[in-house]
N, C-alpha and C positions, 0 to 999 in steps of 0.2 A: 504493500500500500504506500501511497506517497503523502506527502503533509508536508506545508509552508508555513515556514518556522519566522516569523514575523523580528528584525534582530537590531532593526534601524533607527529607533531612540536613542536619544543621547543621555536620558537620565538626570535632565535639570533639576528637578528638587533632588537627586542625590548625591549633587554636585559635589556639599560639607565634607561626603565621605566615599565619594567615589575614586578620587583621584586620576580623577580623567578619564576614566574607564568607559566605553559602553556599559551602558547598565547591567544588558543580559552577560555583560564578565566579570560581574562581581563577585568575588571569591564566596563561597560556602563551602564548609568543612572542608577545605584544603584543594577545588577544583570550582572554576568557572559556573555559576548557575547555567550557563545555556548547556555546559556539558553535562550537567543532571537532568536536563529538558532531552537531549539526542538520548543521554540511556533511558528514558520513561517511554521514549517513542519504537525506541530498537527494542523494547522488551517487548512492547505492544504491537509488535507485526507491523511496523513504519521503519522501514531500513530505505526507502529513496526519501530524501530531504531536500530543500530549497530554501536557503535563508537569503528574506530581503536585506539589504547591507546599504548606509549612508552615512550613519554618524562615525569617521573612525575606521572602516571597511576592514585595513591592515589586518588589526589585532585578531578578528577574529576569523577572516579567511584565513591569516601564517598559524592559527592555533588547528584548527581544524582540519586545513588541505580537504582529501577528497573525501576524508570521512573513513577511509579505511581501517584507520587507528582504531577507531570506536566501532566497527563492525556497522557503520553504513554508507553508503554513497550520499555524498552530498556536491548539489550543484548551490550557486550564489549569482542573484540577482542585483545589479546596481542601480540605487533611483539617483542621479544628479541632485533631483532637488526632492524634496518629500513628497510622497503620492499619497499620503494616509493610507489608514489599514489594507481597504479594499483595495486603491490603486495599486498599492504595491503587490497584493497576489495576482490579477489585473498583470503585470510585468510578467508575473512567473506563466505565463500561459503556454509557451513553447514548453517548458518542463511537465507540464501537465499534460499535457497532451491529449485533453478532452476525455481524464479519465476523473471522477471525483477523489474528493481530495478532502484533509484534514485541514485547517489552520489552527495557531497556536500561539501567542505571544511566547515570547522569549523570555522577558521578563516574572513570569509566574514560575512558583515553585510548587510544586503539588504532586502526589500518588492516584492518579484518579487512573480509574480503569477505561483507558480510551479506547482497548479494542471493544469494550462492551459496549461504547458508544458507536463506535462502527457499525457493529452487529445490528443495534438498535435504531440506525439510521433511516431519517424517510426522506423523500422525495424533495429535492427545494433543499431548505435546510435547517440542520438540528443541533442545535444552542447546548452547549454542557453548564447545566445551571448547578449551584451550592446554595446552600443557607446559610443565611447570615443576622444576626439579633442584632445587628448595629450595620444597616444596609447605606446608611447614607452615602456612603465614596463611592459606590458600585451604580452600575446600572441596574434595574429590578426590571426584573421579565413577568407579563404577568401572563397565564397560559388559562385555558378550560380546562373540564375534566377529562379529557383525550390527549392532553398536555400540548394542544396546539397554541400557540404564540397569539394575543388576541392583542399584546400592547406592550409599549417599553417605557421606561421611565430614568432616565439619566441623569442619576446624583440629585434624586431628591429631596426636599426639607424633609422634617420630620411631621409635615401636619399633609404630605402628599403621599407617604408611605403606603401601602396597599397592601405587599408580601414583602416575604424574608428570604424569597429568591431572587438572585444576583446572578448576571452572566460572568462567566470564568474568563471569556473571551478564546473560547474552544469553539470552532464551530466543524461539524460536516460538513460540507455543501455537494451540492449535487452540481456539474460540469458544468449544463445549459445555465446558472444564477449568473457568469462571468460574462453572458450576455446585456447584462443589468447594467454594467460598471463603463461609466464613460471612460474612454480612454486619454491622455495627455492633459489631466487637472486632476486634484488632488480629492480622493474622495472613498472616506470612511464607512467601516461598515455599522457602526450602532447611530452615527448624526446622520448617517445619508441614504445606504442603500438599503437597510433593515425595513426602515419609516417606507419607503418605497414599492418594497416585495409587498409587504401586507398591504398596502392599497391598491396594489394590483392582484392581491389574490392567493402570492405564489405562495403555495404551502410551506410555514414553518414551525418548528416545533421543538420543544424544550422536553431534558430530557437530565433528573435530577443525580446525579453522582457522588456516592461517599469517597468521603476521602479527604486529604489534605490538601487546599491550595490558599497561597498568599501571593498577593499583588507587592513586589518588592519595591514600588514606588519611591517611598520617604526614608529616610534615617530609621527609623522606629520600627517600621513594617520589617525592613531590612535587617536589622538587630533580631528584632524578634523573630523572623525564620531563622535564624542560626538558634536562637535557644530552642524552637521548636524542634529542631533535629538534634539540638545535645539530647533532651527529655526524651524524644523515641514519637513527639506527636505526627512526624514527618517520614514516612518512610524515604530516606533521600535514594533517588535511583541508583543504582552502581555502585552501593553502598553496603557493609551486609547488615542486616536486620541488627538491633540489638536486643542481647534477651530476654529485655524485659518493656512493654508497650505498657505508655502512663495513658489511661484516660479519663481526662474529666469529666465530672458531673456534677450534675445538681444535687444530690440527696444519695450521699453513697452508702448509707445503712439502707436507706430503702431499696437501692437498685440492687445492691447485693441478697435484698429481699428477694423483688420480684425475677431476679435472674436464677436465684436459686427456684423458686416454684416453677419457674420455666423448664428449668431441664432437669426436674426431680426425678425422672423418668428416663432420661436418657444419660444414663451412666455420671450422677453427681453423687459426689462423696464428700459428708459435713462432717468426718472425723476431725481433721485438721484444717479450717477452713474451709473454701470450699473449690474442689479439685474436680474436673469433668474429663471423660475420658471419647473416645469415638474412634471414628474411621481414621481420622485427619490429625488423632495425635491426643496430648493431655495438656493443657492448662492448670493451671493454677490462680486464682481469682482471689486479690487482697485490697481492702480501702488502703490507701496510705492515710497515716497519722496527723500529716501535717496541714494538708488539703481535701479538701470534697474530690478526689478522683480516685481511680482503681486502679492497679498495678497487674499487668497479665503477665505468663511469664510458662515456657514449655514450649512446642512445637510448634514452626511458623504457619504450616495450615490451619491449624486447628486455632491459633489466638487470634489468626484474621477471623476467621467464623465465631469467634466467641464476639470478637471485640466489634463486628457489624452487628453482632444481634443486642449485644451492649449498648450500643449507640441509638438501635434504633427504641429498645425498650427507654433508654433515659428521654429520646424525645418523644415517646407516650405520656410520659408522666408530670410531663411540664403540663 
């Protein structure tokens, strides 16, 4: 599968501590974020790549070459001047070659499961949405019950807020949408062409995804994904697991409640805590002392599946 790896910002609000960098090359845990964006994609069945390049271009094609290093192929598009999001995949269309295609900011760090978005993909195109209880910086996607796209809402006050879904800035598209995008002027896909497809019809569709993702924008955002990957909240790609996954919550005696009634039945042991066993491996499930969140800890299959059905039990009980 192929995906345009969006790479051409220059990172002015993180200017304080960038150090001139491209933004998508700012160090995390000892390697370039765009190089944790190629391993989440080459893991996810995306081994042909495309990154737009403007701000800086150098650094990141001499880092990268043809992608071999990292086990993919990677081609590089240059805008002289900036085309925004859309124009600039809009550029990549020879690499494309009229087959659909993933897009991706460069600057996000996230674990999200993209081939399940692929799998998942319709027609037109499909938005990889999160939640978020503090949606204001993000754009809010608002969808029906069929999770088709009925409205967007970019960076709104808090008295226009509606949902706690936000675009990642992951999109599917399907080939024929690059017919949409004027070509030789600058032009975005959530200000320009999003607003456009739905008034003309063209099916789009949001499509919600666990998992970890932050927008590395500012100082703070940027800070705090590196703590999020010290903690274990971040699965960083190319990285290996560590073994023991912190997750927060809201009411961790009671989640440890209702998690234990959940799988009382399916092989849980409250001799010493509470320990669950299965197909996929053994966990170990503890509140930490210091904070409201859990501590998983035992086999990597098996504490992903514990720690989605964790997740989704704690956001039942909000």
């Amino acid at each position: 599968m192929k995906a345009v790896i969006l790479t051409g910002g220059a990172g002015t609000r993180l200017a304080s501590v960038s150090g001139g960098l491209p933004k998508p090359m700012m160090p995390l845990l000892g390697a370039p974020l765009l190089e944790r964006t190629v391993a989440l994609l080459r893991d996810n069945g995306f081994e042909r790549l495309c990154m737009t390049l403007c701000y800086k271009p150098d650094v990141i094609r001499d880092h990268f070459g043809d992608g071999s290093r990292f086990g993919v192929s990677i081609e590089y598009r240059l805008e002289r001047a900036p085309l925004g999001t859309a124009g600039a995949v809009l550029n990549c269309a020879d690499f494309l070659g009229g087959e659909d295609f993933l897009v991706m900011s460069g600057d996000s760090a996230c674990d999200l499961d993209l081939a399940q978005l692929a799998q998942d993909r319709r027609r037109g195109v499909t938005v990889a949405l999160t939640a978020r209880s503090e949606p204001l910086p993000y754009g809010q996607v608002l969808t029906d019950q069929e999770g088709r796209i009925t409205g967007f809402l970019e960076k709104p006050t808090w008295e226009r807020v509606v949902t706690d879904r936000v675009s990642t800035g992951i999109y599917w598209i399907s080939a024929d949408v690059l017919d949409y995008i004027p070509s030789g002027r600058p032009y975005d896909f959530a200000r320009d062409l999003f607003p456009d497809l739905l008034a003309r019809g063209v099916p789009m569709y949001g499509r919600v995804l666990e998992g970890y993702w932050c927008d590395i924008g500012t100082p703070r955002a940027y800070y705090q994904c590196n703590l999020d990957a010290l903690d274990g909240l971040w699965r960083v790609p190319g990285v290996q697991e560590p073994p023991r996954r912190i997750l927060p919550c809201h009411d961790r005696a009671r989640l440890m409640r209702v998690i234990g009634e959940a799988l009382a039945g399916f092989g849980a042991d409250f001799s010493d805590g509470l320990t669950v066993s299965g197909p996929a491996g053994q966990v170990r499930l503890a509140p930490l002392a210091d904070q409201s969140a859990l501590a998983l800890e035992g086999d990597r299959a098996a504490v992903r599946r514990i720690e989605a059905l964790a997740r989704k039990l704690d956001s039942q009980m909000q």
